[in-house]
C-alpha positions as a Markdown table, in Angstrom:
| # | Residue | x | y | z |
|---|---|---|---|---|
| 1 | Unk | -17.6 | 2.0 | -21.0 |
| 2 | Unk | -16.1 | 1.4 | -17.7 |
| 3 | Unk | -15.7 | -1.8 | -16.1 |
| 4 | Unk | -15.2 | -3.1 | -13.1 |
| 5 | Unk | -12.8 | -5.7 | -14.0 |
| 6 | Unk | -10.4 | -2.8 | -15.5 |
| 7 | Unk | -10.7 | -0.6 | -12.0 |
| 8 | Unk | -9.3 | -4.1 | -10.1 |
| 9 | Unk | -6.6 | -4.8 | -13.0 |
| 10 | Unk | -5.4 | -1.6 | -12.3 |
| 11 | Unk | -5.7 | -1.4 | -8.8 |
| 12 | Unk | -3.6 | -4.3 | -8.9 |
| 13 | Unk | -1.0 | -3.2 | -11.0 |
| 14 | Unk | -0.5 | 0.0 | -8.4 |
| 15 | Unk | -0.3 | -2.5 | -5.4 |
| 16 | Unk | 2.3 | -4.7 | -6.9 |
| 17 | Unk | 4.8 | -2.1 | -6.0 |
| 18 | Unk | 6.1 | -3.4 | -2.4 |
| 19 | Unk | 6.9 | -0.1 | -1.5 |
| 20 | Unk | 3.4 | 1.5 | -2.1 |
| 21 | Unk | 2.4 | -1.3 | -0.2 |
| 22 | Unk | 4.5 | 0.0 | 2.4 |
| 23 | Unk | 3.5 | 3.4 | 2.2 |
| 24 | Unk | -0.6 | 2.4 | 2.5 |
| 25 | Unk | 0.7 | 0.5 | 5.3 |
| 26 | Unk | 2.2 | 3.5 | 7.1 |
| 27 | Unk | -0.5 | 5.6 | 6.2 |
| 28 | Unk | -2.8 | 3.2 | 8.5 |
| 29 | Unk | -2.0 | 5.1 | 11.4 |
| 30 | Unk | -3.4 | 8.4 | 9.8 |
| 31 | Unk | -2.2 | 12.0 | 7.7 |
| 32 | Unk | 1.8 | 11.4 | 7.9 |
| 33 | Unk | 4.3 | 13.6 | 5.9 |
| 34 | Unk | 6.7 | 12.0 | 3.4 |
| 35 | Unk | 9.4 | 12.3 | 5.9 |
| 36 | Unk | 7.7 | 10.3 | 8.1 |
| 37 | Unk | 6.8 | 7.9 | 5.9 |
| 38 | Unk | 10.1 | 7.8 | 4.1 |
| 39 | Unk | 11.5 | 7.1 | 8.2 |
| 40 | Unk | 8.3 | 4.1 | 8.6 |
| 41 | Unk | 9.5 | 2.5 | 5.3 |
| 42 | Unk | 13.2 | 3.0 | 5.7 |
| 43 | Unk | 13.2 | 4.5 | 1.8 |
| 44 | Unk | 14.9 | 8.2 | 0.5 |
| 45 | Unk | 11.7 | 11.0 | 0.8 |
| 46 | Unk | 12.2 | 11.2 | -3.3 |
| 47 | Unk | 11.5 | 7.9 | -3.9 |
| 48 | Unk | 8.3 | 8.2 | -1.7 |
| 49 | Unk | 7.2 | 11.2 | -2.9 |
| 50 | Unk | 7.1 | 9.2 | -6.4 |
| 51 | Unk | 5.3 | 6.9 | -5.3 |
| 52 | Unk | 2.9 | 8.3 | -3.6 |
| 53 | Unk | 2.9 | 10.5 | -6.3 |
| 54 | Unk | 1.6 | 7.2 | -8.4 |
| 55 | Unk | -0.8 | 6.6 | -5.4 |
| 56 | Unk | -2.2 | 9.7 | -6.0 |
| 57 | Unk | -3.1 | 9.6 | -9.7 |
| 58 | Unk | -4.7 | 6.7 | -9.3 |
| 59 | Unk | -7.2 | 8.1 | -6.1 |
| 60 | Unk | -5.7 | 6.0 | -3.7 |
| 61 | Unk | -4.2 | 8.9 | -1.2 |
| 62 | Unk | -4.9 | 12.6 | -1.0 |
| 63 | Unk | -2.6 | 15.2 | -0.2 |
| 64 | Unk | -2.9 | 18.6 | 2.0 |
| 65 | Unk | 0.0 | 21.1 | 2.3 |
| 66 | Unk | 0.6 | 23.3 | 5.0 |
| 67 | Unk | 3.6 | 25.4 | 5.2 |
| 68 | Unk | 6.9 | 23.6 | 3.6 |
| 69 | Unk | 5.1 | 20.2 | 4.3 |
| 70 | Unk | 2.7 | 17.8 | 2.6 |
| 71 | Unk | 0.7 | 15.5 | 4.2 |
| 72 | Unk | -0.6 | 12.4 | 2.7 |
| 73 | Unk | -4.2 | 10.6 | 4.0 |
| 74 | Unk | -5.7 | 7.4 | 2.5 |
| 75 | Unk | -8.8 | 8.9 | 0.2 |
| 76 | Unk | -10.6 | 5.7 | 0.6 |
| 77 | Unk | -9.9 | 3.4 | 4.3 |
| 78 | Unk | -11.3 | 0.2 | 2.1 |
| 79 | Unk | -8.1 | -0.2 | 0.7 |
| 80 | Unk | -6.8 | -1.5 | 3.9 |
| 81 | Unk | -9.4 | -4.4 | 3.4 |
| 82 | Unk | -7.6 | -5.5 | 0.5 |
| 83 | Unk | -4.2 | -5.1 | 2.1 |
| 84 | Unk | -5.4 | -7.4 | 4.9 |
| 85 | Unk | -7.1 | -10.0 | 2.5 |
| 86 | Unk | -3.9 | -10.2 | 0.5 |
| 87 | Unk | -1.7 | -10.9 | 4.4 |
| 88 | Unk | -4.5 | -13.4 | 5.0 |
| 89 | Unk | -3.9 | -15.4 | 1.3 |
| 90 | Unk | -0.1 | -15.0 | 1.7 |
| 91 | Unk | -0.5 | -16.5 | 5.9 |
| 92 | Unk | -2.5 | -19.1 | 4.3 |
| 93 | Unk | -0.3 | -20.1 | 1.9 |
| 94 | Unk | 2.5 | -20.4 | 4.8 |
| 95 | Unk | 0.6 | -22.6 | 6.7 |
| 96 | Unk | -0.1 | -25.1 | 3.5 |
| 97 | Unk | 3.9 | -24.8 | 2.8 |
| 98 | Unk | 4.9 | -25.7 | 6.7 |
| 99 | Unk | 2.3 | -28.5 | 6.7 |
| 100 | Unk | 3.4 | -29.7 | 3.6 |
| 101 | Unk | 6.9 | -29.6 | 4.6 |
| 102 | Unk | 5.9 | -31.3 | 8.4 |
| 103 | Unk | 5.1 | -34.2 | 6.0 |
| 104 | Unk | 7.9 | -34.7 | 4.8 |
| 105 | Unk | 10.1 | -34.9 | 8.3 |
């Protein structure tokens, strides 16, 4: 039976990989190419090609080929929701450090 609570397990597990993270990231600006990727998060194309290769076997990108190059799209734009939720816990958590630490000047 499939259940929900495994989907978000998993889901997490893919995302705790900073440079997927940066990949999804990259991808916000629409279809890129792994060179252009690999440029945006300053990585070797074969290590982003195995990761997105990851990000792909899990439904998280899609790919299109055209000629010698293949183009990578987010399959589901939702994904950027949780991307933004997780900035918004770790900002949080920067403000609650810095006033914590105000308190102790």
């Amino acid at each position: 039976m499939f259940k929900p609570s495994y989907f978000k397990a998993d889901l997490f597990k893919v995302l705790s990989n900073p440079v997927r993270i940066q990949i999804l990231d990259a991808l916000r600006l629409g279809e890129q190419s792994v060179n252009s990727i690999a440029q945006w998060v300053q990585a070797d194309p074969s290590s982003v090609s195995q990761q997105l290769a990851v990000l792909r076997s899990r439904n998280l990108v899609t790919s299109r080929k055209q000629g010698n190059y293949v183009f990578y799209s987010v399959r589901d734009p939702a994904i950027f929701n949780i991307l933004d939720a997780a900035l918004e816990v770790f900002n949080n958590h920067l403000v609650d450090v810095r006033d914590a630490l105000e308190k102790l000047e």
